[in-house]
C-alpha positions as a Python dict, from the first residue, in 0.01 Angstrom:
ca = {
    (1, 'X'): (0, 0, 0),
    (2, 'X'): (125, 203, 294),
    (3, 'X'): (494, 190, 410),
    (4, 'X'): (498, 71, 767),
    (5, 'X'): (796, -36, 1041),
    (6, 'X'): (702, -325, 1256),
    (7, 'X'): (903, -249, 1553),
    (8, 'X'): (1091, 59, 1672),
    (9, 'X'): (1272, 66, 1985),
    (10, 'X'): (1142, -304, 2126),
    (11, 'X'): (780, -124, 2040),
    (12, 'X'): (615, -444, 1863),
    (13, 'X'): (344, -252, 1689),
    (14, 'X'): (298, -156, 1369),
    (15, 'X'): (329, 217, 1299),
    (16, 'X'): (306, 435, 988),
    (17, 'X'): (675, 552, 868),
    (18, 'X'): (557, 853, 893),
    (19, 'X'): (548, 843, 1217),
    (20, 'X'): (912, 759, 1276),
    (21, 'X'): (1047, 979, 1042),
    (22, 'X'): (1251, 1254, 1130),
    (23, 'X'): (1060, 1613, 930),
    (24, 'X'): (1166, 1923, 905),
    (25, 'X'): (894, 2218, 842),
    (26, 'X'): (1015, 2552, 749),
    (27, 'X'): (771, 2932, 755),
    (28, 'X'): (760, 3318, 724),
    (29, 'X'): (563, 3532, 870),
    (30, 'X'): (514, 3912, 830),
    (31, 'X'): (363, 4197, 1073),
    (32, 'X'): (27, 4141, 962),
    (33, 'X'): (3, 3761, 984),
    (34, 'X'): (-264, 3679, 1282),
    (35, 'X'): (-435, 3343, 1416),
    (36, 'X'): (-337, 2988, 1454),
    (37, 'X'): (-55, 2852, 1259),
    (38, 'X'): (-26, 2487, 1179),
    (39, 'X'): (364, 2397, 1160),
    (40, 'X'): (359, 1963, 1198),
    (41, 'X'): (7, 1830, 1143),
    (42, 'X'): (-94, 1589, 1432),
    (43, 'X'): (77, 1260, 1494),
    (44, 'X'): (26, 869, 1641),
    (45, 'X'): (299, 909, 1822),
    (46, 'X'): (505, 1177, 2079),
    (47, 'X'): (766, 1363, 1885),
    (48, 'X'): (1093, 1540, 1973),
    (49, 'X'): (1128, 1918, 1806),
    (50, 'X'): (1304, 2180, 1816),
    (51, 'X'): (1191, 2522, 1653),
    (52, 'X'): (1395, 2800, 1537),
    (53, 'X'): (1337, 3123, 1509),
    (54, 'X'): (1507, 3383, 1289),
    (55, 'X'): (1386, 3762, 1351),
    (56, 'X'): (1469, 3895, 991),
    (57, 'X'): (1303, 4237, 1039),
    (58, 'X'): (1345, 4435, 1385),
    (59, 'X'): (1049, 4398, 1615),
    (60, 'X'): (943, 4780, 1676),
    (61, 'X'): (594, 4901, 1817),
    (62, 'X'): (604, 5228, 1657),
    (63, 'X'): (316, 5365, 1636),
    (64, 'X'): (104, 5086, 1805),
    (65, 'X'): (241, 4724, 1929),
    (66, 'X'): (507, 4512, 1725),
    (67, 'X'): (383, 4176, 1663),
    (68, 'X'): (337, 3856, 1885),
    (69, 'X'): (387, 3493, 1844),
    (70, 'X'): (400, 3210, 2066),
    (71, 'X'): (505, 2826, 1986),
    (72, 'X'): (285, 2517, 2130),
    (73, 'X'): (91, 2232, 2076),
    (74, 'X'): (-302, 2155, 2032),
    (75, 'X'): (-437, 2273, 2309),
    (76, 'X'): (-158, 2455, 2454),
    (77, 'X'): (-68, 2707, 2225),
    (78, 'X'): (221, 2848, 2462),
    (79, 'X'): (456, 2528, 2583),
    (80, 'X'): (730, 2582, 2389),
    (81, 'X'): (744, 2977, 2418),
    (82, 'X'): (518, 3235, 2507),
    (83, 'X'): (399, 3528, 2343),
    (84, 'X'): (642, 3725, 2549),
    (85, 'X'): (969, 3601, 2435),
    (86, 'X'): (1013, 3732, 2114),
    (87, 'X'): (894, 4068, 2147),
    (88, 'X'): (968, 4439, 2079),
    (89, 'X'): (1279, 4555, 2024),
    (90, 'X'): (1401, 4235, 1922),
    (91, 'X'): (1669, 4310, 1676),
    (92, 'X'): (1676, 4167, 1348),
    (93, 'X'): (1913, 3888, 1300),
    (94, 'X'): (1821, 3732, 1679),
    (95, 'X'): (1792, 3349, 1682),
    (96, 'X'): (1586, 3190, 1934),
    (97, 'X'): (1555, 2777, 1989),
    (98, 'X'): (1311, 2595, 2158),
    (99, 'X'): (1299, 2219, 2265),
    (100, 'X'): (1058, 2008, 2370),
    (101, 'X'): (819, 1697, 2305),
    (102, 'X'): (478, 1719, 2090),
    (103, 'X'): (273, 1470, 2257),
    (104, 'X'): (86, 1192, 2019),
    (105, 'X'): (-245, 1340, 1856),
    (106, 'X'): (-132, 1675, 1895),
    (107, 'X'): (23, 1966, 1629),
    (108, 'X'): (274, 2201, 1652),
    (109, 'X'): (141, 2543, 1612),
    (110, 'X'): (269, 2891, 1613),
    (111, 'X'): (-15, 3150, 1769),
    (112, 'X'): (21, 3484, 1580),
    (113, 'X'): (-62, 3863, 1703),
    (114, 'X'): (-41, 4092, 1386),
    (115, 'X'): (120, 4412, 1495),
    (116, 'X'): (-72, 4744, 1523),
    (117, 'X'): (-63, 5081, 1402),
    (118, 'X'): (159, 5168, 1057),
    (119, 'X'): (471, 5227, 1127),
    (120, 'X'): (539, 4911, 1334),
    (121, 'X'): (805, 4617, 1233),
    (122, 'X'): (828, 4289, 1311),
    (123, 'X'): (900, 3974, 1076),
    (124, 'X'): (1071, 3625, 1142),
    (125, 'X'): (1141, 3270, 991),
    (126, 'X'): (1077, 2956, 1180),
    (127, 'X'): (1215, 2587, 1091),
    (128, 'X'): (1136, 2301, 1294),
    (129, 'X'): (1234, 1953, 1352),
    (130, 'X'): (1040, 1669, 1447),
    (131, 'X'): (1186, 1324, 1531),
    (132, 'X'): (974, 1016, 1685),
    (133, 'X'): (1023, 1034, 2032),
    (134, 'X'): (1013, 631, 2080),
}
């Protein structure tokens, strides 16, 4: 049997707790990590975030490009940030936050670029929270 809260904010239906429940997702990614990156699997209903991001290596092309990310939803991989935000030369030890709403039926994702050539840095932590946006 499946928990489930019968009215939220003068919403009468029934929804899945998890749902409503505030959740917290945490990752780290290196200079060769590439491709779509699922942070908060899809949901019933919109949800409030906001995504940190902890450079904990020094962005640096060096001998080719430093790496990319960018922070969205399903279908729009870039609504929260953009692939040109944190970039190179970003200094290790640079926090970046990002707020916004996940709409229902959608996931968070992070879009990684691994960098190129072999001498070039980049690595970073991200947490996010989710909370129903009801």
């Amino acid at each position: 049997m499946s928990e489930r809260i019968l009215s939220v904010g003068g919403n009468k239906a029934s929804r899945p707790l998890d749902d409503v429940r505030a959740k917290g997702v945490a990752a780290a990614y290196i200079k060769t990590d590439a491709g779509v990156k699922t942070l908060a699997a899809a949901s019933a209903v919109a949800r409030k975030v906001i995504i940190v991001v902890k450079v904990t290596t020094a962005f640096a092309a060096g001998d080719g490009a430093a790496p990319k990310v960018k922070f969205g939803e399903t279908g729009t991989d870039s609504k929260f940030a953009a692939d040109t935000v944190v970039k190179n030369d970003t200094a290790a030890g640079t926090t970046f936050t990002f707020a916004g709403e996940v709409a229902a039926g959608k996931a968070l994702i992070a879009t990684l670029t691994a960098a190129t050539g072999t001498t070039s840095t980049g690595a970073y932590s991200v947490t996010a929270i989710l909370a129903s946006a009801l």
